[in-house]
N, C-alpha and C positions, 0 to 999 in steps of 0.2 A: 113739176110732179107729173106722175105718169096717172091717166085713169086707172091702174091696176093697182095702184099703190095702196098698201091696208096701213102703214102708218107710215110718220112725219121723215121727212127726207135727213137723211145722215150722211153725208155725201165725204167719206172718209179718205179718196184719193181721187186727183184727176191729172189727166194728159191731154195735151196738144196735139191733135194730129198737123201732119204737113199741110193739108186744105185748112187747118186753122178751127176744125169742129173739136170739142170738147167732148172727151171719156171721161164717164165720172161714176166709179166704186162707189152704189148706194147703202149703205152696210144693211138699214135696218131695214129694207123691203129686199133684200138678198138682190141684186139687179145690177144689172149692170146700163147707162146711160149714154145716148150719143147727143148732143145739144150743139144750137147754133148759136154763138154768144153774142152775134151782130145781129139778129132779132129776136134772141132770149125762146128760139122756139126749139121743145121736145121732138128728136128726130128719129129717133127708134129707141127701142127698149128691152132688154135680155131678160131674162127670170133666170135666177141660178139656182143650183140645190141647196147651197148654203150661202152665209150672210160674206160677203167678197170684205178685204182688209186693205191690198193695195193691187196696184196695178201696174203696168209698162207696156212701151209700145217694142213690137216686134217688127223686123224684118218681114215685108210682103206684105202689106194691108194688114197685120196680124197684128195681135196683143196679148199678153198673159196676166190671169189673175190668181188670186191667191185663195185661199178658203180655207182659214187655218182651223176650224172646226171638224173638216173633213180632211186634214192632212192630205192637200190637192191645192195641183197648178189646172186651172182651166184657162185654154188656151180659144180665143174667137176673131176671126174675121171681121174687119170694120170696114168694109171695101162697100163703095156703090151706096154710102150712107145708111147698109144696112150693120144689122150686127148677128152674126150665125156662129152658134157652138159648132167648137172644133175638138179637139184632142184632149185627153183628161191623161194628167200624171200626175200619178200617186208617189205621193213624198211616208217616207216611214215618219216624221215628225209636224206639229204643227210650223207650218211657216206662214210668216206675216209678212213681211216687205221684201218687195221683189224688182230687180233688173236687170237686165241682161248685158254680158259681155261675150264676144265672139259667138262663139258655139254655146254658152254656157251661160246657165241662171247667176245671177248673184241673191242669195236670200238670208234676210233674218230672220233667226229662230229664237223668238224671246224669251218662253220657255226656258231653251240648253243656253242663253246670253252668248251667242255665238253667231257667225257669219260665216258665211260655205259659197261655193262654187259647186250648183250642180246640174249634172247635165239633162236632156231632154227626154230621157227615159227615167230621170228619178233621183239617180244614184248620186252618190255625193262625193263628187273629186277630191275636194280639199275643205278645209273647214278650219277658223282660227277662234278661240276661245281668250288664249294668255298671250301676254309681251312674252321678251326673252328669257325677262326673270320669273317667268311662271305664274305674275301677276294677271288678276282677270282683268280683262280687256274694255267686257259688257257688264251692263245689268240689264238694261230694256234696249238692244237694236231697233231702234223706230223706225227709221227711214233710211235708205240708202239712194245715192246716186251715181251714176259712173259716165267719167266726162276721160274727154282726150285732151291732155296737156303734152303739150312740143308734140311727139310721135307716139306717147305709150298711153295706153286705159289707165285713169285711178279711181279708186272708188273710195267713199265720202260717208262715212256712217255715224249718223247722229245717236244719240242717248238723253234720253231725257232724264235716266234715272242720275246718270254721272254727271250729266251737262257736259256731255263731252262732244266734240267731233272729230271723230277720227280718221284719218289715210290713208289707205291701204294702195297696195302695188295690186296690179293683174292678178298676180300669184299671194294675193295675201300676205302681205311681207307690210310690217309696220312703217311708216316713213314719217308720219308725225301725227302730234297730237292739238288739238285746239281746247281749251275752258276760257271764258272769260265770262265775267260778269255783266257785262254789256250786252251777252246773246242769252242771258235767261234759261229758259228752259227750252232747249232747243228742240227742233221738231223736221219740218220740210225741207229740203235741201236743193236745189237749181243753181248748175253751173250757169254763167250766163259770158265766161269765156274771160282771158286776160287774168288767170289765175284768180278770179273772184266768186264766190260764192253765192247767191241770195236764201235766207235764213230764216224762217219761220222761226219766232221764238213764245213763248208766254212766261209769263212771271206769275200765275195762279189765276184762281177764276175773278176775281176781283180788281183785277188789275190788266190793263189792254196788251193786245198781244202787238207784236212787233215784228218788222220784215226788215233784217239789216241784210250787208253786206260785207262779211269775212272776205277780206284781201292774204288767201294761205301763204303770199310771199313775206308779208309782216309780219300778219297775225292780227291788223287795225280790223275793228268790226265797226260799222257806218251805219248809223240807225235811218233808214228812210221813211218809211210806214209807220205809227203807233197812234196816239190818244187824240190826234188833230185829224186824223182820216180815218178814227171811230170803229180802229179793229175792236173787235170785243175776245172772242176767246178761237183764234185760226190755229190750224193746225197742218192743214194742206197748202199742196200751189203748185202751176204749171206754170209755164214761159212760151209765150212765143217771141221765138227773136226776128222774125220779120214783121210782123206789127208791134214792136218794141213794148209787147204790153205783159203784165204777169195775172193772173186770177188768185185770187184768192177765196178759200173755202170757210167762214165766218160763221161761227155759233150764236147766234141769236136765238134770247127768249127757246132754245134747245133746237131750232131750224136749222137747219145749213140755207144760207144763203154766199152765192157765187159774187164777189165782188173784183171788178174791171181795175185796173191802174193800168196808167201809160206812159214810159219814162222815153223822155228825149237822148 
């Protein structure tokens, strides 16, 4: 926690940087956080105008967050272990989950149940709502991610309302779909390479949450994390793949607490 904190930490998205420091979207003290997870120490700390939803790393020390109460992308510097406001762009719509491909946002708009491509001034490229048959897509875009498989971008967009996971090409163009009862209510999404997924899921509050691994060449989802490593109710998670470790963001007694795992 931050001395400036006026309440309990809600730590509703975090990233990996390349030095291996952790970002992490405080929602309910509006903040944004830099931490050392190798001695668990607070390394700077942001104040935002409004309460941040998720986040992603940028090209150049940089990062953008979301603010979907103030229909705005805040864009801040994390170089030198500080963290300094940068550029504010203003989105016409509330958007929640955000990542970037090339030149361009990828974000959910939970609200319109829809996923967009849009660029650095605001404006919205392209946007997909329905399949081909006019069928809706979304209910709640929770999280996305966007990974390089062979040579092309795909991006990854979960639903918890649908329990879906779905596809998508660069351009929005549907390529497949995942449900299965094995991933619960799905949530966080990390590629971790070799066409595999790592999966945040829950199954309600009374019941432990779970970190599989979706294989999108089969479709096998491989439960790793649950009831014996005492997830309680996660919803987040970053990767680092050079310390083979994943974090996960854990609700306890209503805290966020950051917990370590380390796969060989």
């Amino acid at each position: 926690m931050s001395p400036t904190d006026k309440h309990r930490c809600r730590i509703i998205d975090l990233a990996v940087l390349p030095s291996d420091l952790l970002l992490l979207a405080d929602h309910f003290n509006q903040s944004v956080k830099l931490a050392d997870p190798a001695s668990g120490q607070l390394l700077d700390h942001l104040q935002l105008p409004g309460s941040p939803h998720c986040l992603c790393l940028l090209p150049g020390d940089r990062a953008a967050v979301t603010i979907p109460e103030m229909s705005r992308i805040q864009t801040i510097s994390v170089a030198h272990k500080k963290l300094v406001l940068q550029n504010v762009i203003n989105i016409k719509e509330k958007c929640y989950d955000i990542d970037s491909i090339k030149d361009l946002f990828v974000i959910g708009f939970n609200d319109q149940a829809k996923v967009a491509l849009v660029d650095h001034q605001g404006k919205i490229y392209k946007s997909i709502s329905e399949d081909s048959q006019g069928k809706a897509l979304f209910k709640y875009p929770e999280y996305i991610c966007v990974t390089t498989e062979s040579t092309r971008k795909v991006i990854y967009v979960s639903d918890y309302v649908t329990r879906t996971i779905t596809r998508l090409s660069e351009e929005l163009q549907v390529l497949q779909s995942f449900t299965d009862p094995a991933l619960g209510i799905p949530y966080d999404l990390a590629s971790v390479g070799g066409g595999q997924l790592l999966v945040v899921s829950n199954s309600g509050w009374f019941s432990p949450a779970t970190l599989s691994v979706l294989d999108v060449t089969t479709g096998q989802v491989t439960p790793l994390l649950g009831r014996e490593e005492n997830l309680h109710c996660a919803f987040c998670m970053a990767v680092s793949h050079p310390l083979s470790t994943v974090y996960v963001n854990d609700l306890v007694n209503c805290c966020g607490v950051i917990k370590q795992y380390t796969f060989k």
